[in-house]
C-alpha positions in Angstrom: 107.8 84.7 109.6 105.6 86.4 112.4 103.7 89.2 112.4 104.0 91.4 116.0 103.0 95.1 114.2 105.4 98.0 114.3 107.2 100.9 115.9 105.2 102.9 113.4 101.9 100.8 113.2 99.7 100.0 116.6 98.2 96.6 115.6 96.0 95.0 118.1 96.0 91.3 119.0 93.1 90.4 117.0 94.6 91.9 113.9 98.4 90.5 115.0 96.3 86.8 115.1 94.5 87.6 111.7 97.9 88.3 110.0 99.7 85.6 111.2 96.9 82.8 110.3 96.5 83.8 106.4 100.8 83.8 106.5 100.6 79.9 107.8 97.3 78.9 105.8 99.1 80.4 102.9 95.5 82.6 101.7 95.0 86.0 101.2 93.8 88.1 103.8 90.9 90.2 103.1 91.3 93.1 105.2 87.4 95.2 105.5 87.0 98.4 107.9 85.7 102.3 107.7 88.3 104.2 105.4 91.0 105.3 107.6 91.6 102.5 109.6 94.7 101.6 108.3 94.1 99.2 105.7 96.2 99.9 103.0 99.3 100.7 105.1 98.8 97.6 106.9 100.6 95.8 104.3 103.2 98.1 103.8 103.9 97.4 107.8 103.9 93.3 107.2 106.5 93.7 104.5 108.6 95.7 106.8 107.9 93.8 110.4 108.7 90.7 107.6 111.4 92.0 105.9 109.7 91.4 102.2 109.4 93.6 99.0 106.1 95.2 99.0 104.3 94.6 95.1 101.2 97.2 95.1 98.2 96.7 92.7 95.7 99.8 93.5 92.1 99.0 92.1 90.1 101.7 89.9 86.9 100.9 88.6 88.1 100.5 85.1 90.5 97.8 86.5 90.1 94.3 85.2 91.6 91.0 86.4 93.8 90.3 83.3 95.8 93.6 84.0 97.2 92.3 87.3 98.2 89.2 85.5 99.8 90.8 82.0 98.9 93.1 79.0 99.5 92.5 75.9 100.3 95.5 73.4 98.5 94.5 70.0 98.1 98.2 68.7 102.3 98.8 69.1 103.2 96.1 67.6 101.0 96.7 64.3 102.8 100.0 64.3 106.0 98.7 64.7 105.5 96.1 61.9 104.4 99.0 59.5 107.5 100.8 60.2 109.7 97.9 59.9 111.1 97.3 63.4 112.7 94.3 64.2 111.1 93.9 67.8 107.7 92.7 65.9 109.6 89.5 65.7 109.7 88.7 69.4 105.9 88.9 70.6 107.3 89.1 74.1 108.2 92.7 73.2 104.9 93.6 73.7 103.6 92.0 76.9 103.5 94.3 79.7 103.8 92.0 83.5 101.1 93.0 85.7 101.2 93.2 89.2 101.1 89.5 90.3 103.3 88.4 87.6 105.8 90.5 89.5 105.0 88.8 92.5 105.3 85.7 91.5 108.6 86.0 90.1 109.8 87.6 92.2 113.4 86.8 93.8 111.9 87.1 97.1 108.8 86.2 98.8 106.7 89.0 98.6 103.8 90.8 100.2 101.1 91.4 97.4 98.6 94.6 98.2 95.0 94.3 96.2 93.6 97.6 97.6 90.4 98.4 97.4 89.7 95.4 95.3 85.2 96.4 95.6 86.1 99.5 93.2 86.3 97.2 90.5 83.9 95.6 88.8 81.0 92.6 90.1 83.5 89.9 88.5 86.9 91.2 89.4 87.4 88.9 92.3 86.0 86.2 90.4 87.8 86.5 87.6 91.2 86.1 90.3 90.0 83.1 91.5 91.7 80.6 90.2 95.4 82.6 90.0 95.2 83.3 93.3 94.4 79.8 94.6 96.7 77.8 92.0 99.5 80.5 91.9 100.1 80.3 88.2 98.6 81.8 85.1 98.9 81.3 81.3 100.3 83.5 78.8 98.3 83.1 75.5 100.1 84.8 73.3 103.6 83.1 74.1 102.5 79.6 75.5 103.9 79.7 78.6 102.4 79.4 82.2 104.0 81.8 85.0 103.9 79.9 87.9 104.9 81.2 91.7 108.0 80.5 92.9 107.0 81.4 96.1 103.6 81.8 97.1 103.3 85.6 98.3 101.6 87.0 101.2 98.3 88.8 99.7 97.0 91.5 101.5 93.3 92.6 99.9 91.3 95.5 101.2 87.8 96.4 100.5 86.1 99.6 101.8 82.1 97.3 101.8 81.3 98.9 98.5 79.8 96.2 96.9 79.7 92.5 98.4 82.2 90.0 97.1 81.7 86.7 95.7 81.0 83.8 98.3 83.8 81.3 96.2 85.9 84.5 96.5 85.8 84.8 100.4 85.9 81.4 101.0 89.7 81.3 99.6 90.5 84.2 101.7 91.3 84.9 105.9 88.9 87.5 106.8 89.3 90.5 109.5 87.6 93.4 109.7 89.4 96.2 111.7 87.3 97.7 114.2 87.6 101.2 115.0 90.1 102.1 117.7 89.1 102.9 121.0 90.1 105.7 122.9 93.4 103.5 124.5 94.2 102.2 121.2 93.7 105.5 119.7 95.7 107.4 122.1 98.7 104.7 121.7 98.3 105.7 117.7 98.4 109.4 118.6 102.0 108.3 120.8 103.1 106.7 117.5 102.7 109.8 115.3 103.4 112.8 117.7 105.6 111.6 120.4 105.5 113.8 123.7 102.2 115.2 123.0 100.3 116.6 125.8 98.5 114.4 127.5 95.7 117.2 128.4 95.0 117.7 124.6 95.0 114.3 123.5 92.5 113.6 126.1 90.2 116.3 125.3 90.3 116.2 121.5 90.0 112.6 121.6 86.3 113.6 124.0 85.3 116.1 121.4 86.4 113.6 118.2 84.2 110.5 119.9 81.3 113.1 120.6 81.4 114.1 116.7 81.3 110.3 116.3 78.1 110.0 117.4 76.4 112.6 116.5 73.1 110.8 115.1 72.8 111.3 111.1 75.8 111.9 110.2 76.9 111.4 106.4 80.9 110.6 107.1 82.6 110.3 110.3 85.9 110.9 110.6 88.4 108.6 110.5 91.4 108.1 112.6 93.8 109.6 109.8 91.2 112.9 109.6 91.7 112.9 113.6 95.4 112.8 113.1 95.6 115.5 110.8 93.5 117.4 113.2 95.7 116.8 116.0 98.7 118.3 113.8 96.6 121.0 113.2 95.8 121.9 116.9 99.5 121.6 118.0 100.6 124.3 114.7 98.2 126.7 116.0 98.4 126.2 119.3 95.1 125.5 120.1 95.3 123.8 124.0 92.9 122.1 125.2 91.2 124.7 127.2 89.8 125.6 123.9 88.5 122.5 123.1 86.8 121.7 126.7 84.6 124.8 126.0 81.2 124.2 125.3 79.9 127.3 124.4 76.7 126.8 122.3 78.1 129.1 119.8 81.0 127.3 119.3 79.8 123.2 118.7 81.9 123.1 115.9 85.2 122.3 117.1 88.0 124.3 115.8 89.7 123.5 112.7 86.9 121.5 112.0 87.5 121.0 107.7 90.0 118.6 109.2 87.1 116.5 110.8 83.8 117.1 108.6 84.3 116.6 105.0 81.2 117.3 103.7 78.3 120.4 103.8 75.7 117.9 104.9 77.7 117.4 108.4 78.4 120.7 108.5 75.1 122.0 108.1 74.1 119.5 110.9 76.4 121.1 113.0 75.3 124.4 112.8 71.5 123.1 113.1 72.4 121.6 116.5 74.3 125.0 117.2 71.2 126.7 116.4 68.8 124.5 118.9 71.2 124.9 121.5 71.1 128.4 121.4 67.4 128.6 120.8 66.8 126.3 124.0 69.1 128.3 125.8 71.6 126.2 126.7 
């Protein structure tokens, strides 16, 4: 059970040797990076370069630990035992699984996502601790203890929104996926628009690392944001004559709500517009 990426998912050897050492150490991998590296889809590609059923638990800030383990429906079955309903008699009627129940139960082994498990609250990943390092839990309300049959492959993401727990990261594999760089990038880009030219890619990619490092920016784009820019480009046939111009009038790049998702960057843009003309450049 080896991880080597996938037709649809570029994966570079760092991230290939990350995978495949939480898989044999049997830990979860915490995956960090910017959003829009590919996190989150990464373990949808593990399941399928794998061949396992993907289980997804996505993280909101009202999220607590107990819901990924089960739920148990007090308020339904009061009503149902004011109404008579013979399903009041079998408590186990009202316990919703959560996520990693499912997972551990399930017939095959499976790849477990916890995305974007810093949303949640300060004691989220503590709270996990011990479940994810024993593989078993305890159900109070029936007396039973739902232990893995197989120990699944847990894939957990975090965006840096809050720091997690030292006892937390010590159970886990960390990588953090860099940002691609331009050959990486422009073997993505090959993934998702095969037969591209060669001539755009190369000169939006110029103009999307130049945005990049524009000092004081609030967001930079991502490489999803520079995909959907790309598709934009190509529907309106934008070349990349277009994009090599560097008329001062024009510093924001075409399209650009693809690539600046705020009014802060924007308003930079057009302030660096403004000197340039001003300068005479």
């Amino acid at each position: 059970m080896r991880f080597e990426g996938t037709k649809a998912y570029v994966a570079t050897d760092d991230l290939k040797v990350a995978v495949n050492a939480a898989i044999t150490l049997e830990r979860p991998l915490l995956v960090k990076g910017e959003p829009g590296t590919g996190k989150t889809v990464l373990a949808l590609e593990i399941a399928k370069s794998i061949g396992a059923p993907l289980i997804e638990w996505h993280v909101k800030s009202t999220t607590k630990a107990l819901q990924g383990l089960y739920e148990y429906d007090a308020v339904s079955r009061l009503r149902d035992s004011q109404l008579g309903d013979a399903r009041v008699q079998d408590i186990r009627n009202y316990i919703k699984r959560g996520k990693l129940w499912d997972a551990f139960v399930a017939d095959e082994r499976p790849v477990l996502l916890i995305d974007e498990i810093d949303k949640a609250d300060i004691e989220f990943p503590n709270d996990l601790l011990q479940e994810l390092d024993r593989m078993e839990f305890f159900v109070y309300e029936t007396g039973e203890t739902v232990k893995a049959r197989r120990r699944p492959v847990v894939v957990i993401t975090s965006n840096n929104e809050k720091e997690l727990p030292d006892a937390f990261l010590r159970r886990c594999f960390f990588h953090y996926i860099r940002f691609p760089d331009s050959d990486t990038m422009t073997a993505i880009i090959e993934v998702h628009f095969p037969g591209i030219k060669q001539r755009l890619v190369s000169e939006a990619l110029k103009l999307f690392y130049e945005i990049r490092d524009v000092p004081g920016m609030k967001k930079k784009p991502s490489t999803s944001e520079l995909l959907d820019w790309l598709k934009l480009l190509m529907v309106e046939d934008i070349g990349p004559e277009i994009l090599r111009e560097r008329d001062p009038k024009k510093l924001i790049p075409p399209l650009h709500g693809a690539l600046l998702k705020n009014e802060q960057d924007v308003h930079l843009f057009e302030r660096l517009a403004f000197m340039a003309r001003r300068d005479g450049r």
